[in-house]
C-alpha positions as CSV (number, residue, x, y, z in Angstrom):
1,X,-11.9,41.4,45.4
2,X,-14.7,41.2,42.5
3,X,-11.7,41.5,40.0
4,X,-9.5,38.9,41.4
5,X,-12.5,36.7,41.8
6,X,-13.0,37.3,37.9
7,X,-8.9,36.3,37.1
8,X,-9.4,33.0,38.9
9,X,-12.4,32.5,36.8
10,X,-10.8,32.8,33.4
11,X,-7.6,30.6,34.9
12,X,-9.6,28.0,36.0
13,X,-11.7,28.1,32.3
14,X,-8.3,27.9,30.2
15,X,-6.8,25.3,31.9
16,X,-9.9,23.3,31.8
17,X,-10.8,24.5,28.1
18,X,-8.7,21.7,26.7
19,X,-9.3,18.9,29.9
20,X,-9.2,16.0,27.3
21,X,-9.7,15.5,23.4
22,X,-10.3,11.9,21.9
23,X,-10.1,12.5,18.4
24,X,-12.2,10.0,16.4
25,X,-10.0,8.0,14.0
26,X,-11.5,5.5,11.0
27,X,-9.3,2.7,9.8
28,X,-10.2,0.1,6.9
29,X,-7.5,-2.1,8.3
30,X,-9.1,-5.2,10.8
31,X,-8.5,-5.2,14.5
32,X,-5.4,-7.9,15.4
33,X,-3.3,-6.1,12.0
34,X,0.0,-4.6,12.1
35,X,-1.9,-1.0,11.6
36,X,-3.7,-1.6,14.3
37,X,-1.5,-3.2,17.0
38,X,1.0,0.3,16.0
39,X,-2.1,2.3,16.2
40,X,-2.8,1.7,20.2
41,X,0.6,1.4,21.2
42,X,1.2,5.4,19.5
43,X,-1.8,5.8,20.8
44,X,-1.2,4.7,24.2
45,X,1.9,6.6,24.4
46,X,0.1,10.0,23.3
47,X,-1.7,9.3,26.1
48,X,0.7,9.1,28.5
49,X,2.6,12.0,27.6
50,X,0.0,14.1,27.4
51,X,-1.0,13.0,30.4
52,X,-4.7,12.2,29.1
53,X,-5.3,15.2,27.3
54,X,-5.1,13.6,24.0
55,X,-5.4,10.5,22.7
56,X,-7.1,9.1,19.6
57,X,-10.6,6.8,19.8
58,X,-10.1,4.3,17.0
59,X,-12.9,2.8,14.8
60,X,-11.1,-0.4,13.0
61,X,-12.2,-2.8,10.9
62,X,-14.6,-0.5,8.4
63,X,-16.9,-0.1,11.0
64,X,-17.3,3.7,10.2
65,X,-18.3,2.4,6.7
66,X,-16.1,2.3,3.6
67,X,-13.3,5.3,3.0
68,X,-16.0,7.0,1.1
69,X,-18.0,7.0,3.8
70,X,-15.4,7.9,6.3
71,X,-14.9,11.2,4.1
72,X,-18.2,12.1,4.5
73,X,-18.5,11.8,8.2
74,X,-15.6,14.0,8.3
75,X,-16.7,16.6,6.3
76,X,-19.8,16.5,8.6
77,X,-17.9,16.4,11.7
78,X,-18.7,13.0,12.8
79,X,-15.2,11.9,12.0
80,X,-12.0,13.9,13.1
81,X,-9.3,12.0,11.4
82,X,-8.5,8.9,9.2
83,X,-6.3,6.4,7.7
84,X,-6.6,6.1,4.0
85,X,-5.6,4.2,0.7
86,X,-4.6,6.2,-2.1
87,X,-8.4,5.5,-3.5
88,X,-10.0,7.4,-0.9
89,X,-7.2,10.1,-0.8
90,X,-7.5,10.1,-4.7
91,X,-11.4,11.3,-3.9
92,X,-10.3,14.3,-2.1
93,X,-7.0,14.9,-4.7
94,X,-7.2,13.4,-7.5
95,X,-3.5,13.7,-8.6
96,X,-2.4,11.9,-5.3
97,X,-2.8,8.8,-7.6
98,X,-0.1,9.6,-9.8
99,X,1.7,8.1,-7.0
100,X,-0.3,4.4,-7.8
101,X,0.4,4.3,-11.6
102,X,1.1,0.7,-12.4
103,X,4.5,0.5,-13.4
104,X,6.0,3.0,-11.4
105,X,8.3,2.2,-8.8
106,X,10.9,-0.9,-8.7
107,X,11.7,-0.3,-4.9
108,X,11.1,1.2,-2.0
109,X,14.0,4.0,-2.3
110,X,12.0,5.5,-4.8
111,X,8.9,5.4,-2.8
112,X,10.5,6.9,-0.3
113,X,12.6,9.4,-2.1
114,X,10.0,10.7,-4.1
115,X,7.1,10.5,-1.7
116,X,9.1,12.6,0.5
117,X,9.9,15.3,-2.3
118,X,5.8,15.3,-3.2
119,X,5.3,15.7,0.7
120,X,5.0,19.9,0.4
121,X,2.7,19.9,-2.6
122,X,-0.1,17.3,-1.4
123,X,0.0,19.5,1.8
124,X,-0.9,22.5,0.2
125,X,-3.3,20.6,-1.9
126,X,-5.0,18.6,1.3
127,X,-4.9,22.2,3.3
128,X,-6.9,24.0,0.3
129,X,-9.6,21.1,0.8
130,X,-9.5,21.5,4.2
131,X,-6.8,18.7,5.6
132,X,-3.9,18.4,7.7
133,X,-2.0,15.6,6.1
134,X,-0.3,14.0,9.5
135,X,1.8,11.3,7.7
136,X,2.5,8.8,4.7
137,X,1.7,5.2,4.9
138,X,1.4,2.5,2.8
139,X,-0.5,-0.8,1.7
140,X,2.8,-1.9,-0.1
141,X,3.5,-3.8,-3.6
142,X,0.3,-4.9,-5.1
143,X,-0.3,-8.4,-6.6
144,X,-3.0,-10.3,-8.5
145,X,-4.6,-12.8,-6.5
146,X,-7.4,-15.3,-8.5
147,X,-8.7,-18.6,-8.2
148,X,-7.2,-18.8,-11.9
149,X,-3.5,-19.3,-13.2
150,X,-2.4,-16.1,-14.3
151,X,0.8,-16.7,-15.7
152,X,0.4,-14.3,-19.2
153,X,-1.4,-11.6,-20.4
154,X,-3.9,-13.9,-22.6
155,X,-4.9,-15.3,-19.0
156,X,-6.1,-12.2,-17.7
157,X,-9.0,-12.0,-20.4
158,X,-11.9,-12.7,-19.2
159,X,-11.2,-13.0,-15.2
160,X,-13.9,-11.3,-13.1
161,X,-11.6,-8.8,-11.4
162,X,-12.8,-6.7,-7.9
163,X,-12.5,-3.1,-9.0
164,X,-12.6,-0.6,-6.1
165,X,-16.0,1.0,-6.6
166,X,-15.3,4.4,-7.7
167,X,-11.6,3.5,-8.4
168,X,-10.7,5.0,-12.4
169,X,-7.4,4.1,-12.2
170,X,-8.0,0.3,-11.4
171,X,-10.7,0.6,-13.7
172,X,-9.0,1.6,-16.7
173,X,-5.6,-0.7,-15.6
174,X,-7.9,-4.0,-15.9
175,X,-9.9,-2.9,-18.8
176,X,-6.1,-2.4,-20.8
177,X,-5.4,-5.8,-19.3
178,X,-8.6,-7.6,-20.5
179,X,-9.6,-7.8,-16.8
180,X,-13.3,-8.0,-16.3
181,X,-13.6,-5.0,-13.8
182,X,-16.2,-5.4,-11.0
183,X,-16.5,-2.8,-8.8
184,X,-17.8,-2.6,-4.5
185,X,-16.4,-1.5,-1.7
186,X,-14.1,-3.4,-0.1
187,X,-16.7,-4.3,2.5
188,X,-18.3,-6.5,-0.2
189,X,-15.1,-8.2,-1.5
190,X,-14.9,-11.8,0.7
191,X,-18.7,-12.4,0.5
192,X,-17.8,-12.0,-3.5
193,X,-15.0,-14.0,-3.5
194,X,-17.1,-16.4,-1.6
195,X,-19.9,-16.8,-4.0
196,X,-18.2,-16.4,-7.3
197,X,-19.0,-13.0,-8.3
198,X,-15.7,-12.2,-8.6
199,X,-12.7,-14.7,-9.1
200,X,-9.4,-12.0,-8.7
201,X,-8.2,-9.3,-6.8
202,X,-5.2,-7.0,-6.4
203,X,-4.0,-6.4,-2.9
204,X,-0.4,-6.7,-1.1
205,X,0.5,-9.9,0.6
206,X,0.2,-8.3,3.9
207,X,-3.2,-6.9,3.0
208,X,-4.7,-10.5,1.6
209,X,-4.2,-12.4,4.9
210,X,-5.8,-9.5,6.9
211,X,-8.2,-9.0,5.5
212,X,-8.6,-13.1,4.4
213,X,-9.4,-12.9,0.8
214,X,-6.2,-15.2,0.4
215,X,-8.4,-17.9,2.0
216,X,-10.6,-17.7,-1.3
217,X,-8.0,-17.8,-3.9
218,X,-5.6,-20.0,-5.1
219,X,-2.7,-18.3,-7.0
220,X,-0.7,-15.2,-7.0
221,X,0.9,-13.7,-9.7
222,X,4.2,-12.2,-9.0
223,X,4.0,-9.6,-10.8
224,X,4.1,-6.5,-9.3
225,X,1.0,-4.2,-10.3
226,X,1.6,-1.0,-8.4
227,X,2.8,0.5,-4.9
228,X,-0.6,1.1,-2.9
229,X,0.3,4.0,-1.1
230,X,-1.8,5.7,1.6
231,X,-1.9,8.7,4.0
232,X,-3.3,9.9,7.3
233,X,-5.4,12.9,7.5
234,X,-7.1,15.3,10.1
235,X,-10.0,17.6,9.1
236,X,-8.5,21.4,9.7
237,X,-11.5,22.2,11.9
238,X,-10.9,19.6,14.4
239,X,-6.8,20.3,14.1
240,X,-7.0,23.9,14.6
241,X,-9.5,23.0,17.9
242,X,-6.0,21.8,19.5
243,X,-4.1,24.4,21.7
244,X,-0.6,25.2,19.4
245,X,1.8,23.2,21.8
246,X,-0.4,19.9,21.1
247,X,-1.1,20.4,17.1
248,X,2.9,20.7,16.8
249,X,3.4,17.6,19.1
250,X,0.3,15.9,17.2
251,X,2.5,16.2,13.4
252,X,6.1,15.3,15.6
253,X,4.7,12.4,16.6
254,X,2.5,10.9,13.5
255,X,5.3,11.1,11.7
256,X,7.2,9.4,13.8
257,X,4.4,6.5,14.0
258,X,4.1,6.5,10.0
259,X,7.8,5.9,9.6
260,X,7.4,2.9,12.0
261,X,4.0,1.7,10.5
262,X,6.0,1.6,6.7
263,X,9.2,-0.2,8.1
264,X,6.3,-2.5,10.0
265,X,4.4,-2.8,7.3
266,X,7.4,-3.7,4.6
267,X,8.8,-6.0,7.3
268,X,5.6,-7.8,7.5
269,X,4.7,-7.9,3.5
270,X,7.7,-9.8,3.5
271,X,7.3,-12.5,6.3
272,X,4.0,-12.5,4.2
273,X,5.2,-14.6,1.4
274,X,6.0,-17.7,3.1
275,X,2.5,-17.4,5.2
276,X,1.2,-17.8,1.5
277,X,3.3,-20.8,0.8
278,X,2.2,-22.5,4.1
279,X,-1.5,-21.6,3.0
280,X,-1.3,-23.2,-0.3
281,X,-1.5,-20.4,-1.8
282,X,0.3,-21.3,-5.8
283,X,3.2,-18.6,-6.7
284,X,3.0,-17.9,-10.9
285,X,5.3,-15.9,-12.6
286,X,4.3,-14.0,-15.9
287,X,6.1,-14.9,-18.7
288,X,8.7,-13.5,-20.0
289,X,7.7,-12.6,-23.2
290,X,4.5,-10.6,-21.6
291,X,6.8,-8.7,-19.0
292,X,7.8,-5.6,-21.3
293,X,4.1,-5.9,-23.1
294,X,3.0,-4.9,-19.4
295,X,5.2,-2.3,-18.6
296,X,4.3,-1.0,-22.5
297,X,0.3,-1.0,-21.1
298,X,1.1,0.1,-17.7
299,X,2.7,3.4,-18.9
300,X,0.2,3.9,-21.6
301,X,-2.3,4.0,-18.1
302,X,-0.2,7.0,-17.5
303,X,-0.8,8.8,-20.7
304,X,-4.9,8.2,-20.4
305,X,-4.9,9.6,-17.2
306,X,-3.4,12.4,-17.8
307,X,-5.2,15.4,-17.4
308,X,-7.9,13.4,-15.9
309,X,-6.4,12.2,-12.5
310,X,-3.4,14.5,-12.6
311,X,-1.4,17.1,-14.8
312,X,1.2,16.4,-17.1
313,X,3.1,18.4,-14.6
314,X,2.5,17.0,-11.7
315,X,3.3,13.9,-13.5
316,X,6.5,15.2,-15.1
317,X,7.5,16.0,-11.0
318,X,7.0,12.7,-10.4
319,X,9.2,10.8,-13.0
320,X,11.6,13.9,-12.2
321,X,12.4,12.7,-8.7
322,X,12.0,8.8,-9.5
323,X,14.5,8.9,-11.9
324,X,17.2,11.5,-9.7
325,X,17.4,8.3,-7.0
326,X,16.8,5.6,-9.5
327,X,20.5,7.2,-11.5
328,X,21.9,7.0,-8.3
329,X,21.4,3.3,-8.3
330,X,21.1,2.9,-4.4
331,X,22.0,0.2,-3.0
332,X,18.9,-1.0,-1.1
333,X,17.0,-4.4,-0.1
334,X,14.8,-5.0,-3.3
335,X,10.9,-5.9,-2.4
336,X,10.4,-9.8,-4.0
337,X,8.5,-9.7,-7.1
């Protein structure tokens, strides 16, 4: 009797072991956004098929601090997973930002292609630093946005250019340019903008109207800088916590939610440009005489950081798999300029 007492114990404690995890997610990206909106629907969903047991408690908006801060509160426990840019995944690998060299990419089948083919490596390289990578995502194409015409690369000298704080690759990309680099957090970056501190950014067009900076400029150069790419990541501790069945239903079904968040994303980038228009915001192209001088700067970015950010291997991997799909000359939808 004692025995069978002493079974019904240890049934009732493992099924009850794992009653319900909220796992505590940090997001730069404002409540109301396309990230967000995706976010609680996949969220909602998790929930129901899990029937409660898991579901995700999401922090928007940067109110867990900026992704600097966010990887600290992970490492500390106080934070189970995130959604980064490639500057805070670029403080836990530093050769993830091979992927943001300016230059780089001309369309989105090469992001995809070679993102996908870099996919095994940065998981090895997140694991050994103690991170499940869940997914890709992305900010998208990058643009200048100032409260000055920017229209060659004489312009740029002088403009007082937000640099993410701790960002070397922006840092050394605007300094090359004759951008005045000024670096915060992105937390600081409207009340800037606001007061003059800083009259230019460098954010996607989706990216400027939710977060508003495009309400304190007045042109965009068409140029495209780079591809902002970003990531989602879980701290191992709090991964390995989940019973087996969930941690492989967990990675099934972020990566199902990151592919929709891109195509979302992309979609939105793009319904982004007439938004502008209807904003007043002033479209400038750079001239043409300045276009090859900026791809000439752009890739000698990639020689500087070289052996700083990344290897010349993992660099060489890179260019490897861009060109493989770029020689096939797909035939895709080509992101406006």
């Amino acid at each position: 009797m004692f025995k069978k007492l002493i079974v019904c114990v240890v049934l009732i404690l493992s099924v009850n072991t794992f009653a319900k995890t909220d796992i505590r997610f940090a997001v730069l990206a404002p409540e109301g956004s396309t990230w967000i909106n995706l976010m609680k629907d996949f969220n909602n969903n998790l929930a129901k098929e899990t029937k409660g047991e898991l579901s995700f408690k999401i922090f928007p908006g940067g109110v867990s601090g900026d992704e600097f801060d966010v990887i600290r509160k992970m490492r500390i426990g106080k934070v189970d997973s995130a959604g980064f840019t490639g500057v805070g995944l670029g403080q836990i690998i530093p050769a993830i930002r091979v992927l943001e060299l300016p230059r780089l990419f001309d369309n989105y089948a090469e992001i995809d292609y070679v993102t996908s083919k870099m996919k095994p490596y940065f998981e090895k390289e997140f694991e050994k630093k103690g991170y499940v990578l869940l997914g890709w995502a992305e900010v998208g194409f990058v643009n200048i946005f100032a409260n000055k015409k920017i229209d060659s690369l004489a312009s740029m000298e002088g403009v007082k250019m937000w640099a993410w704080e701790g960002d070397p690759l922006a840092k050394t990309l605007f300094e090359d340019l004759k951008l005045v680099p000024n670096p915060m957090p992105v937390t600081d970056v409207f009340t800037s903008l606001q007061t003059g501190l800083i009259n230019g950014v460098y954010i996607s067009p989706l990216g400027a109207i939710a977060m508003q900076w495009f309400t304190k400029t007045k042109y965009m150069n068409t140029q495209k800088l780079t591809n902002a790419t970003g990531a989602v990541l879980m701290t191992t501790k709090s991964f390995n916590q989940l019973p087996k069945d969930k941690q492989v239903l967990l990675k099934k079904r972020f990566a199902e939610f990151c592919d929709k968040l891109i195509k979302a994303s992309r979609a939105d980038n793009e319904k982004a440009y007439n938004t502008l228009k209807k904003n007043n915001i002033t479209f400038v192209d750079l001239k043409a005489d300045d276009v090859q001088k900026f791809e000439n700067i752009s890739k000698g970015v990639w020689k500087e950081l070289t052996g700083k950010l990344y290897s010349q291997d993992v660099l060489n991997m890179v260019l490897k798999y861009r060109d493989e799909i770029r020689n096939k000359k797909p035939n895709v939808k080509q992101p406006k300029k």
